[in-house]
N, C-alpha and C positions, 0 to 999 in steps of 0.2 A: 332091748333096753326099755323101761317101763318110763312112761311118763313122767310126771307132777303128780300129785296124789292129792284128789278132790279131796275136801271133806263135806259127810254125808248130811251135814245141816247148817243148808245156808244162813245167813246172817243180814239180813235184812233191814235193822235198823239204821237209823241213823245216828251218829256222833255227835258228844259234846261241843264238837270242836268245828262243828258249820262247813267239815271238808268233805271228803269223800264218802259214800255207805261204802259200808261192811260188805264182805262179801264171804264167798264159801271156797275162791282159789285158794295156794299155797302164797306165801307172805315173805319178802325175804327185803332185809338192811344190806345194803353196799354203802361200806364207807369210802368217802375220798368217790363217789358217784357222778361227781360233775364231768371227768373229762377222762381221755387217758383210759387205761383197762376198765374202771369201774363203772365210765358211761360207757363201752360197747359190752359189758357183762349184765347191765340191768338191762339195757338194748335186747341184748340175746334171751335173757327170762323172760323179758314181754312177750316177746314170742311164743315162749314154749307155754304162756300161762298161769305165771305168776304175776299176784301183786308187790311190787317193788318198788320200796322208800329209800329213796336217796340220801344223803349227806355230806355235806361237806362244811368248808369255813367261810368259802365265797358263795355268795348269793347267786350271781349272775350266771353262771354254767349249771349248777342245779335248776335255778327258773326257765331256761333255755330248754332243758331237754324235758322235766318234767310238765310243760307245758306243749311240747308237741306230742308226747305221749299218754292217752289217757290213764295209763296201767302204772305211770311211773307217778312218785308224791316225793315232792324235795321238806329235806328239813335241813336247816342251817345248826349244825352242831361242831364243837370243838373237841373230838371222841379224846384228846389231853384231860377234858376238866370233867370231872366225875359227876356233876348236876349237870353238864351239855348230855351224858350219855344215858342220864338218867331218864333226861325228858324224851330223848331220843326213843329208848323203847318203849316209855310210856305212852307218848304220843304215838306209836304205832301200833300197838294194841287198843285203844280207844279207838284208832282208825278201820283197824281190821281185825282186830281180835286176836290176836295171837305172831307168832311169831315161829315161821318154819324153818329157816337160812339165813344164817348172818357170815355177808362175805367181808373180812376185815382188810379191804382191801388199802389202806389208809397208809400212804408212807410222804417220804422226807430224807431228802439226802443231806451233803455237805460237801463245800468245794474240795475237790482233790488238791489238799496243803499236805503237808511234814503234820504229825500228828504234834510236835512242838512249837507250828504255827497256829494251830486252830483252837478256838477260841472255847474256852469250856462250856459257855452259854448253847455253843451249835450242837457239843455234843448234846447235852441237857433237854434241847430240845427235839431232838431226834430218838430219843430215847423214849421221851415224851409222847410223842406219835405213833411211832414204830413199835415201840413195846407195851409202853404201860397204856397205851389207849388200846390198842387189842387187847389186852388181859381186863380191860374194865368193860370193853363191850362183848369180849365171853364171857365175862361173869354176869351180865346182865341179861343176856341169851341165856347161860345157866338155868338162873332166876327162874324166867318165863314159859322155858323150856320145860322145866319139871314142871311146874305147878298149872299147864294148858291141859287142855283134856283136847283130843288123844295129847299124849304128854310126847316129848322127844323133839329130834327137831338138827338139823348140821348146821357144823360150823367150817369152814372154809379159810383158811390161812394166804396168805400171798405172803410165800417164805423169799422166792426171786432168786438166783443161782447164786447170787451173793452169800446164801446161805450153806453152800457145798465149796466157793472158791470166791476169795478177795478180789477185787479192780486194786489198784496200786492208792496210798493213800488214801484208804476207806473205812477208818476204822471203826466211826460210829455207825456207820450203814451197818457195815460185816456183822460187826458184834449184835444189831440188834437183830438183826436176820437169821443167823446164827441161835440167838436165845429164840426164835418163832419157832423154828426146829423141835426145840425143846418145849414149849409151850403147848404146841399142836401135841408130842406125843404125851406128855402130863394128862392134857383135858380129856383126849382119846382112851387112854383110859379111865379118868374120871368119869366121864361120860357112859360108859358101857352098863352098867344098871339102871339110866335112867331114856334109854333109847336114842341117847345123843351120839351123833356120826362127828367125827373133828378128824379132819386131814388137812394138806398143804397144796398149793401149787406152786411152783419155782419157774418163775419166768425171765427166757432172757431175751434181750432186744426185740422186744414189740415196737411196731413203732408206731408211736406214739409223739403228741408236742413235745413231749421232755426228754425222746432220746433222735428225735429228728437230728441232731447235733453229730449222732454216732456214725451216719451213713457218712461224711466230710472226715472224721478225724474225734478219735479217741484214747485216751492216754494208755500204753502197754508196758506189760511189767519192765521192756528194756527200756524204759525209757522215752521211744518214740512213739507218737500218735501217729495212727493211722485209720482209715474206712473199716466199718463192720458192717457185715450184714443186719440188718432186721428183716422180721417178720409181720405179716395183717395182723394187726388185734385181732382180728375179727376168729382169727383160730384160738387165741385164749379166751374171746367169752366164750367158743363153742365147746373148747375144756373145759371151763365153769358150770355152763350148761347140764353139760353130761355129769361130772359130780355129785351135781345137786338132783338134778333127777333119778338119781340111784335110790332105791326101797332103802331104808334104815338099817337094815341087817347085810346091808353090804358099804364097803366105803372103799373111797383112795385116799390111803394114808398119808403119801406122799406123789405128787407126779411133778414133771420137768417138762415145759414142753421152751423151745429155744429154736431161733435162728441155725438152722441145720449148717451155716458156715459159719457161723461167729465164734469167737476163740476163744471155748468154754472148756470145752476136753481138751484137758494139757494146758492149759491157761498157763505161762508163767513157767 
Protein backbone atom coordinates (compact mmCIF):
# COMPACT_ATOMS: atom_id res chain seq x y z
CA UNK A 1 0.00 0.00 0.00
CA UNK A 2 1.67 3.35 -0.98
CA UNK A 3 1.74 6.14 1.35
CA UNK A 4 0.63 10.02 1.24
CA UNK A 5 1.76 11.39 -1.91
CA UNK A 6 4.41 14.24 -1.43
CA UNK A 7 4.32 16.95 -3.64
CA UNK A 8 7.35 17.93 -5.57
CA UNK A 9 7.42 21.65 -4.57
CA UNK A 10 7.37 22.74 -1.39
CA UNK A 11 5.68 25.77 -0.18
CA UNK A 12 7.55 27.78 1.95
CA UNK A 13 5.89 30.85 2.36
CA UNK A 14 4.09 32.39 4.78
CA UNK A 15 0.30 33.14 5.12
CA UNK A 16 -1.94 36.03 5.14
CA UNK A 17 -3.37 34.84 8.05
CA UNK A 18 -0.33 34.89 10.81
CA UNK A 19 -1.00 30.95 11.25
CA UNK A 20 0.90 28.14 10.17
CA UNK A 21 3.66 28.08 6.84
CA UNK A 22 2.75 26.15 3.93
CA UNK A 23 4.10 23.22 3.51
CA UNK A 24 4.58 20.48 0.66
CA UNK A 25 2.57 17.25 2.83
CA UNK A 26 -0.91 16.06 1.61
CA UNK A 27 -3.84 18.43 3.19
CA UNK A 28 -6.98 16.96 4.34
CA UNK A 29 -10.54 18.86 6.12
CA UNK A 30 -12.27 16.57 8.82
CA UNK A 31 -15.39 17.83 9.70
CA UNK A 32 -17.17 17.50 13.03
CA UNK A 33 -12.84 17.02 13.98
CA UNK A 34 -13.27 17.79 17.62
CA UNK A 35 -14.19 14.48 19.18
CA UNK A 36 -15.55 11.14 18.44
CA UNK A 37 -14.27 9.41 15.00
CA UNK A 38 -13.04 12.71 13.53
CA UNK A 39 -10.59 13.47 16.25
CA UNK A 40 -9.11 9.80 16.15
CA UNK A 41 -9.17 10.06 12.12
CA UNK A 42 -7.24 13.50 11.99
CA UNK A 43 -5.02 11.62 15.01
CA UNK A 44 -4.39 8.85 12.52
CA UNK A 45 -3.43 11.26 9.47
CA UNK A 46 -0.94 12.94 11.69
CA UNK A 47 0.65 10.08 11.75
CA UNK A 48 0.80 8.98 8.46
CA UNK A 49 1.76 12.69 7.28
CA UNK A 50 -0.67 14.81 6.59
CA UNK A 51 -1.50 18.28 7.23
CA UNK A 52 -4.90 18.26 8.82
CA UNK A 53 -7.59 21.05 9.53
CA UNK A 54 -10.17 20.46 11.87
CA UNK A 55 -13.75 21.87 12.26
CA UNK A 56 -16.38 21.93 14.16
CA UNK A 57 -19.22 24.32 15.93
CA UNK A 58 -17.55 24.11 19.34
CA UNK A 59 -14.52 25.82 20.03
CA UNK A 60 -13.09 23.97 22.88
CA UNK A 61 -12.45 20.25 21.68
CA UNK A 62 -11.10 21.57 18.21
CA UNK A 63 -8.56 24.02 20.48
CA UNK A 64 -7.83 20.88 22.65
CA UNK A 65 -6.42 18.69 20.16
CA UNK A 66 -5.24 21.19 17.61
CA UNK A 67 -3.10 22.52 20.16
CA UNK A 68 -1.44 19.27 21.23
CA UNK A 69 -0.77 18.35 17.81
CA UNK A 70 1.39 20.36 15.59
CA UNK A 71 0.12 18.98 12.22
CA UNK A 72 -3.44 19.44 13.19
CA UNK A 73 -5.23 23.45 12.70
CA UNK A 74 -8.73 23.92 14.06
CA UNK A 75 -11.30 26.13 12.50
CA UNK A 76 -14.51 26.80 14.03
CA UNK A 77 -17.21 26.32 11.22
CA UNK A 78 -20.95 25.62 10.82
CA UNK A 79 -20.48 23.09 7.51
CA UNK A 80 -25.07 23.98 7.80
CA UNK A 81 -24.25 27.57 6.58
CA UNK A 82 -22.68 27.87 3.14
CA UNK A 83 -20.29 31.32 4.03
CA UNK A 84 -18.97 28.98 7.48
CA UNK A 85 -17.85 26.41 4.63
CA UNK A 86 -16.77 28.81 2.35
CA UNK A 87 -14.26 30.40 4.72
CA UNK A 88 -13.55 26.93 5.79
CA UNK A 89 -11.73 26.08 2.50
CA UNK A 90 -10.63 29.10 1.85
CA UNK A 91 -8.83 29.46 4.92
CA UNK A 92 -7.21 26.31 4.24
CA UNK A 93 -5.77 26.91 1.17
CA UNK A 94 -4.18 30.27 2.27
CA UNK A 95 -2.98 28.03 4.94
CA UNK A 96 -1.63 25.28 2.92
CA UNK A 97 -2.35 25.46 -0.46
CA UNK A 98 -4.57 23.28 -1.55
CA UNK A 99 -6.63 20.86 -0.55
CA UNK A 100 -6.10 16.86 -0.97
CA UNK A 101 -8.99 14.91 1.38
CA UNK A 102 -12.01 16.06 2.74
CA UNK A 103 -13.48 13.56 5.28
CA UNK A 104 -17.25 14.81 5.82
CA UNK A 105 -17.32 13.37 8.81
CA UNK A 106 -20.00 15.75 10.34
CA UNK A 107 -23.27 14.34 11.59
CA UNK A 108 -26.37 14.68 14.18
CA UNK A 109 -28.92 12.64 15.29
CA UNK A 110 -32.44 12.90 16.99
CA UNK A 111 -34.16 11.24 19.95
CA UNK A 112 -35.69 7.89 19.20
CA UNK A 113 -39.64 9.32 19.37
CA UNK A 114 -42.77 8.14 17.10
CA UNK A 115 -41.87 10.12 13.86
CA UNK A 116 -45.47 11.93 14.83
CA UNK A 117 -43.85 13.11 18.07
CA UNK A 118 -40.72 14.76 16.55
CA UNK A 119 -40.46 17.97 16.10
CA UNK A 120 -40.07 19.09 12.28
CA UNK A 121 -37.39 21.72 13.49
CA UNK A 122 -34.95 18.38 14.59
CA UNK A 123 -35.81 16.93 11.43
CA UNK A 124 -34.72 20.22 9.46
CA UNK A 125 -31.80 20.28 11.26
CA UNK A 126 -30.39 17.01 10.76
CA UNK A 127 -30.75 17.29 7.35
CA UNK A 128 -29.03 20.43 7.69
CA UNK A 129 -25.86 18.74 8.89
CA UNK A 130 -26.02 15.36 7.60
CA UNK A 131 -26.71 16.14 4.10
CA UNK A 132 -26.80 19.50 2.91
CA UNK A 133 -23.50 20.50 4.75
CA UNK A 134 -21.79 17.36 2.97
CA UNK A 135 -22.94 18.36 -0.30
CA UNK A 136 -21.69 22.05 0.37
CA UNK A 137 -18.39 20.92 1.63
CA UNK A 138 -18.07 18.44 -1.66
CA UNK A 139 -18.85 21.02 -3.79
CA UNK A 140 -16.35 23.21 -2.27
CA UNK A 141 -13.59 20.41 -2.43
CA UNK A 142 -14.98 20.03 -6.03
CA UNK A 143 -14.19 23.75 -6.51
CA UNK A 144 -10.53 23.35 -5.32
CA UNK A 145 -9.90 20.10 -6.40
CA UNK A 146 -10.24 20.89 -10.10
CA UNK A 147 -8.78 24.12 -10.33
CA UNK A 148 -5.21 22.92 -7.77
CA UNK A 149 -2.22 21.84 -9.90
CA UNK A 150 -1.68 18.59 -9.63
CA UNK A 151 -5.49 18.84 -9.94
CA UNK A 152 -7.67 15.74 -8.07
CA UNK A 153 -7.86 15.11 -4.66
CA UNK A 154 -10.81 12.21 -2.36
CA UNK A 155 -13.58 12.71 -0.75
CA UNK A 156 -14.50 10.49 2.06
CA UNK A 157 -18.17 9.98 3.25
CA UNK A 158 -19.29 8.61 6.84
CA UNK A 159 -22.55 6.97 5.38
CA UNK A 160 -22.61 4.86 9.11
CA UNK A 161 -24.75 1.40 8.72
CA UNK A 162 -27.73 3.42 9.20
CA UNK A 163 -27.24 3.82 5.71
CA UNK A 164 -27.77 -0.17 4.74
CA UNK A 165 -30.47 -0.78 8.13
CA UNK A 166 -32.64 1.58 10.33
CA UNK A 167 -32.30 1.78 14.57
CA UNK A 168 -36.09 1.92 15.47
CA UNK A 169 -37.51 5.40 15.42
CA UNK A 170 -34.82 7.10 13.14
CA UNK A 171 -35.94 8.49 10.45
CA UNK A 172 -34.20 11.63 10.08
CA UNK A 173 -30.77 9.90 10.72
CA UNK A 174 -31.86 6.87 8.15
CA UNK A 175 -33.06 9.02 5.63
CA UNK A 176 -30.13 11.26 5.53
CA UNK A 177 -27.67 8.51 5.63
CA UNK A 178 -29.40 6.80 3.22
CA UNK A 179 -29.33 9.90 0.65
CA UNK A 180 -24.82 9.84 1.52
CA UNK A 181 -25.22 6.52 -0.29
CA UNK A 182 -26.42 8.21 -3.08
CA UNK A 183 -24.44 11.37 -2.86
CA UNK A 184 -21.05 9.34 -2.56
CA UNK A 185 -22.09 7.40 -5.73
CA UNK A 186 -23.38 10.69 -7.91
CA UNK A 187 -19.89 12.61 -7.01
CA UNK A 188 -17.80 9.22 -7.68
CA UNK A 189 -18.74 9.53 -10.82
CA UNK A 190 -18.77 13.12 -11.20
CA UNK A 191 -15.53 13.07 -10.22
CA UNK A 192 -13.88 10.61 -12.54
CA UNK A 193 -12.48 13.09 -15.25
CA UNK A 194 -11.22 15.27 -12.92
CA UNK A 195 -9.04 12.75 -10.86
CA UNK A 196 -11.45 13.03 -7.83
CA UNK A 197 -11.73 9.52 -5.70
CA UNK A 198 -15.35 9.74 -3.57
CA UNK A 199 -16.23 6.73 -1.52
CA UNK A 200 -18.06 5.91 1.78
CA UNK A 201 -17.36 4.36 5.04
CA UNK A 202 -20.32 2.95 7.20
CA UNK A 203 -19.54 2.63 10.66
CA UNK A 204 -21.28 0.86 13.35
CA UNK A 205 -20.65 1.22 17.13
CA UNK A 206 -17.28 2.82 17.57
CA UNK A 207 -17.09 3.81 20.83
CA UNK A 208 -17.09 6.77 21.18
CA UNK A 209 -18.66 9.75 23.91
CA UNK A 210 -21.89 9.52 21.96
CA UNK A 211 -22.50 5.88 21.93
CA UNK A 212 -20.82 5.04 25.40
CA UNK A 213 -24.57 4.80 26.26
CA UNK A 214 -24.93 1.51 23.83
CA UNK A 215 -22.54 -0.73 25.81
CA UNK A 216 -25.54 -0.42 29.15
CA UNK A 217 -28.62 -0.53 26.92
CA UNK A 218 -29.97 0.40 23.42
CA UNK A 219 -33.32 0.45 21.95
CA UNK A 220 -34.17 -2.81 19.46
CA UNK A 221 -36.58 -3.29 16.87
CA UNK A 222 -38.81 -5.47 19.57
CA UNK A 223 -38.98 -3.07 21.51
CA UNK A 224 -36.54 -3.91 24.44
CA UNK A 225 -33.29 -2.18 25.11
CA UNK A 226 -30.48 -3.92 25.60
CA UNK A 227 -26.14 -4.06 25.61
CA UNK A 228 -24.30 -3.85 22.23
CA UNK A 229 -21.06 -4.48 21.51
CA UNK A 230 -18.58 -1.51 20.37
CA UNK A 231 -15.56 -1.21 18.92
CA UNK A 232 -11.77 1.06 19.40
CA UNK A 233 -12.14 4.06 17.22
CA UNK A 234 -8.96 3.66 16.77
CA UNK A 235 -9.81 0.90 13.86
CA UNK A 236 -11.86 3.45 12.07
CA UNK A 237 -9.43 6.20 11.77
CA UNK A 238 -7.03 3.18 10.75
CA UNK A 239 -9.84 2.52 7.81
CA UNK A 240 -9.75 6.22 7.01
CA UNK A 241 -6.18 6.22 7.00
CA UNK A 242 -5.86 3.46 4.48
CA UNK A 243 -8.57 5.13 2.11
CA UNK A 244 -7.04 8.07 1.91
CA UNK A 245 -3.73 6.77 1.25
CA UNK A 246 -4.75 4.92 -1.86
CA UNK A 247 -3.04 6.40 -5.34
CA UNK A 248 -6.08 8.21 -7.21
CA UNK A 249 -6.73 5.63 -9.58
CA UNK A 250 -7.84 3.27 -7.01
CA UNK A 251 -10.70 3.89 -4.47
CA UNK A 252 -13.15 2.24 -1.75
CA UNK A 253 -16.45 3.07 -2.95
CA UNK A 254 -17.93 1.76 -0.20
CA UNK A 255 -16.60 -0.10 3.11
CA UNK A 256 -18.44 -1.24 6.50
CA UNK A 257 -16.39 -1.76 9.08
CA UNK A 258 -18.74 -2.62 12.60
CA UNK A 259 -18.63 -4.06 16.01
CA UNK A 260 -18.18 -7.89 14.75
CA UNK A 261 -21.16 -8.65 17.57
CA UNK A 262 -23.49 -5.90 17.42
CA UNK A 263 -26.77 -6.50 15.80
CA UNK A 264 -26.25 -5.20 12.31
CA UNK A 265 -26.62 -8.56 10.08
CA UNK A 266 -30.42 -9.37 10.47
CA UNK A 267 -31.04 -6.16 12.52
CA UNK A 268 -34.67 -6.45 13.01
Amino acid sequence: MSGPIYRNEPKNKTNGLGLKTMRNEPVAIVTGGGSGVGSASAQRLCELGWQVVICGRRTEPLLALSSAFQNIHSIQADISIPEDVNRLFADTVNLYGRVDLLFNNAGRGTAPVPIDELPVEDWLATVAVNLTGSWLCSRAAFTQMKSQSPAGGRIINNGSVSAHTPRPMSSPYTATKHAMTGLTKALALEGRDHHIAVGQIDIGNAATPLTEAMAHGALQPSGETSPEALMDVQHVAEAIGYMASLPLDSNVLNMTIMANSMPFVGRG
